[in-house]
C-alpha positions as CSV (number, residue, x, y, z in Angstrom):
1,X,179.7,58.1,69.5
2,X,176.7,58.5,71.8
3,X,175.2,55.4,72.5
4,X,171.6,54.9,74.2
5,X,172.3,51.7,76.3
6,X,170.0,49.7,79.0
7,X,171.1,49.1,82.7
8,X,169.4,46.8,84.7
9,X,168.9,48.2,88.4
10,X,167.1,45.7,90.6
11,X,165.1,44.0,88.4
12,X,163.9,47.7,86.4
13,X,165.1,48.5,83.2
14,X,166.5,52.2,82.8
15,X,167.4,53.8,79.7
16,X,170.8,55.7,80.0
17,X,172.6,58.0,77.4
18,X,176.5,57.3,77.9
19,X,179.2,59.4,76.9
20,X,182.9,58.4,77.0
21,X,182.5,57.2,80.6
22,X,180.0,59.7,82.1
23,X,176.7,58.1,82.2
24,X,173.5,59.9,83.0
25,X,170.3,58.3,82.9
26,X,167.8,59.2,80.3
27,X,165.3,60.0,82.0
28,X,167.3,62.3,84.1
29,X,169.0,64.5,81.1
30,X,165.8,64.5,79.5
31,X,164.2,65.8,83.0
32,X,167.6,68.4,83.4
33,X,167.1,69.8,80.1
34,X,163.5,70.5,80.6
35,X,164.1,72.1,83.8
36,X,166.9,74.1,82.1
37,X,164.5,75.3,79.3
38,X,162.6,77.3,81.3
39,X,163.5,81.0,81.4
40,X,162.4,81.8,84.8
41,X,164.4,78.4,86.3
42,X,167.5,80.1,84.5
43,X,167.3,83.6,86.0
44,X,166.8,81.2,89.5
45,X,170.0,79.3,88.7
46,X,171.9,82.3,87.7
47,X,170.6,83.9,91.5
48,X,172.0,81.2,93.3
49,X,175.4,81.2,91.4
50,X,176.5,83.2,94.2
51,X,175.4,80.8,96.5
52,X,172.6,80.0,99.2
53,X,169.5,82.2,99.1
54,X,166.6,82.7,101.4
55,X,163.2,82.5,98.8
56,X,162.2,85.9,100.3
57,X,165.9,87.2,98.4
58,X,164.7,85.4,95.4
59,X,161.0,87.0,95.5
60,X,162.0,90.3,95.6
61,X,165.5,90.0,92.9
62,X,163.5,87.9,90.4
63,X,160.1,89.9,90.7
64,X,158.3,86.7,90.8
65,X,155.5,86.2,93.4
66,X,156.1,83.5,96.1
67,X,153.5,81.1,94.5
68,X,154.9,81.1,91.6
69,X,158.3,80.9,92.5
70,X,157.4,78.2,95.1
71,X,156.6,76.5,92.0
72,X,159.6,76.3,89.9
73,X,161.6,76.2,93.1
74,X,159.7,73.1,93.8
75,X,159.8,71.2,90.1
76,X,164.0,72.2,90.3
77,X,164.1,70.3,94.0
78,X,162.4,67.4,92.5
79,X,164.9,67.3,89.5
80,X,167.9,67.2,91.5
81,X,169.2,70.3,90.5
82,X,168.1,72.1,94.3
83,X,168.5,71.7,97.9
84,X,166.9,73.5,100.2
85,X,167.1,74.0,104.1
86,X,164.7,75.5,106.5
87,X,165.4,78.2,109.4
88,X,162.6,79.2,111.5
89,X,159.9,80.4,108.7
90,X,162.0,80.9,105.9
91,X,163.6,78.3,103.2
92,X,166.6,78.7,102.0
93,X,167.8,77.3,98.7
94,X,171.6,76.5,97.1
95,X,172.2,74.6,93.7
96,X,173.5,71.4,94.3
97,X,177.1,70.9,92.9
98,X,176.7,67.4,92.5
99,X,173.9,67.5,89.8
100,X,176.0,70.3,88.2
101,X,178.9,68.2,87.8
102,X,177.3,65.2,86.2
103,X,175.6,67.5,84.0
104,X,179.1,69.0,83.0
105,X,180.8,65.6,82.8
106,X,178.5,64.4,80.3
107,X,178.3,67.2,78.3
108,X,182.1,67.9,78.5
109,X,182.3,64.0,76.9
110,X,179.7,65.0,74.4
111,X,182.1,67.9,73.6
112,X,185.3,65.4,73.3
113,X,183.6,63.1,70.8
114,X,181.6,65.5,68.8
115,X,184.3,66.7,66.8
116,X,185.3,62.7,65.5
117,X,185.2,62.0,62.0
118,X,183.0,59.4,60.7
119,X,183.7,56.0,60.0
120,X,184.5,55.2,56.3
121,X,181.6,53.5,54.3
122,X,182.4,49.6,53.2
C-alpha cells in the first residue's frame, strides 16, 4: 500500500510518499513528474541517454534555440534530474544517475505492490 507519511527534518515537516522501503519526498516526485511531463525535457533526457552533451550538441539535435533550451535545461538542474560542468564557454550537461535511480526504486516498489489484492471487508 502506498502510504503518504510525515518526516521531521530539523525541526521542518516534509511530506514523503513511501513505497516498500524507497522513500521519495513529495515534494520531489511531484517536482520529477512535472519535469518529466514536458515533451521537450523528454526529447532532452532521451539526448543525454548516451551520455554527456555540450548545449551547443543539444541546440542544433533538438532544434530548440539556446534561450529556450537554457530554460528547460535550467528548471531540470534545479530538479535534480541534471548536472552540468563548464569548459571554457561552453556547458556541458549529463543526467544524473542518482536522481534516476531513486526515481526507479520507487516506482519499481510501486510496481511490486500494485498488483496486491485488497484486504477483505469486516
Amino acid at each position: 500500500m502506498v502510504d503518504e507519511s510525515i518526516i521531521f527534518d530539523g525541526g521542518s515537516r516534509i511530506h514523503s510518499m513511501r513505497v516498500l522501503d524507497h522513500t521519495l519526498p513529495a515534494d520531489q516526485a511531484r517536482l520529477l513528474f512535472k519535469v518529466l511531463g514536458d515533451p521537450v525535457r523528454l526529447s532532452v533526457i532521451e539526448a543525454l541517454a548516451t551520455g554527456e552533451r555540450c548545449v551547443c550538441e543539444l541546440t542544433g539535435e533538438l532544434g530548440l534555440a539556446q534561450s529556450k533550451l537554457s530554460f528547460h535545461l535550467k528548471v531540470m538542474k534545479d530538479a535534480g534530474l541534471l548536472e552540468s560542468r563548464q569548459e571554457g564557454r561552453w556547458i556541458y550537461y549529463r543526467l544524473r544517475a542518482e536522481a534516476l535511480q531513486t526515481l526507479q526504486d520507487w516506482l519499481a516498489g510501486l510496481a511490486d505492490r500494485c498488483q496486491r489484492p485488497a484486504c477483505p471487508c469486516p
